[in-house]
C-alpha positions, 0 to 999 in steps of 0.5 A: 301746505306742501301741496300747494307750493308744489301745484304753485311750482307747476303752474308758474313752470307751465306759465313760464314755458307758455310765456317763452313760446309766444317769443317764437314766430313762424312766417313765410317767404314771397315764395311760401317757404315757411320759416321760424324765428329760432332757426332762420337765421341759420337757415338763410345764412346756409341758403345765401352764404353770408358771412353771419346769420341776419338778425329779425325784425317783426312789425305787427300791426291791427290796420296798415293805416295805423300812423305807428306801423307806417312810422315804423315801416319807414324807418326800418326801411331807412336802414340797409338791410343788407349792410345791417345783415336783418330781415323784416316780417310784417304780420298784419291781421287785417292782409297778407302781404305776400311780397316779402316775409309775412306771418298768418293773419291768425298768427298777427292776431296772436303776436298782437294780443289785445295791442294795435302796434307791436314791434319785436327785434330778435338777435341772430340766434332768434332770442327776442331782445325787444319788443314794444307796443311803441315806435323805436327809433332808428338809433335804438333799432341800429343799436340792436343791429350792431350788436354781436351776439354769440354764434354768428 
């Protein structure tokens, strides 16, 4: 009995440290510059002296012509991103798009899963505090955006 308690206490810690990494996301500027999503907040603050560390929006998506993606592009893209001080990345199995922030087509894959449609909104610090398979309205999207997190 003991054994097993013990071997289920090593698997549900190895699935708990497994589920954690499938929050971070690595993703590349226009320019190649490779960045994570635990540390690019620091990294861009640093690198553009801004006076808090922008926050991540991830939009992944199984076809760019999937109504929920465009939906949701768009209405991320009614929010000032510098005012709102956020980045968004585009992870997209089926293209690369290198003119802004964008993950691997391997990696859309993995962010994806077995969904078409995701969306993930990380704090300045690069702790996931959403993700759905959903659109999120702008309203809730601000709501994360305005929200102080510690070690801005």
């Amino acid at each position: 009995m003991r054994t097993i308690v013990i071997i289920l206490f090593f698997i549900s810690l190895f699935a708990c440290a497994h589920n954690g990494d499938s929050k971070e996301i690595t993703f590349s500027d226009s320019h190649g510059k490779h960045y994570s999503s635990s540390t690019v907040g620091s990294t861009i603050k640093k690198e553009y002296d801004l006076n808090e560390k922008p926050k991540l929006i991830l939009l992944a998506t199984s076809n760019s012509d999937l109504e929920e993606f465009k939906s949701q592009l768009r209405i991320i893209k009614e929010i000032d991103a510098e005012k709102f001080q956020y980045l968004y990345v585009i992870a997209n199995i089926e293209t690369v798009n290198n003119s802004g922030y964008h993950t691997s087509k391997m990696d859309a894959k993995k962010i994806l899963g077995n969904a078409a449609f995701k969306i993930m909104i990380y704090d300045q610090n690069g702790t996931l505090v959403q993700s759905s398979k959903a659109v999120i309205d702008k309203k809730a999207i601000l709501n994360h955006l305005t929200k102080n997190s510690i070690g801005r």
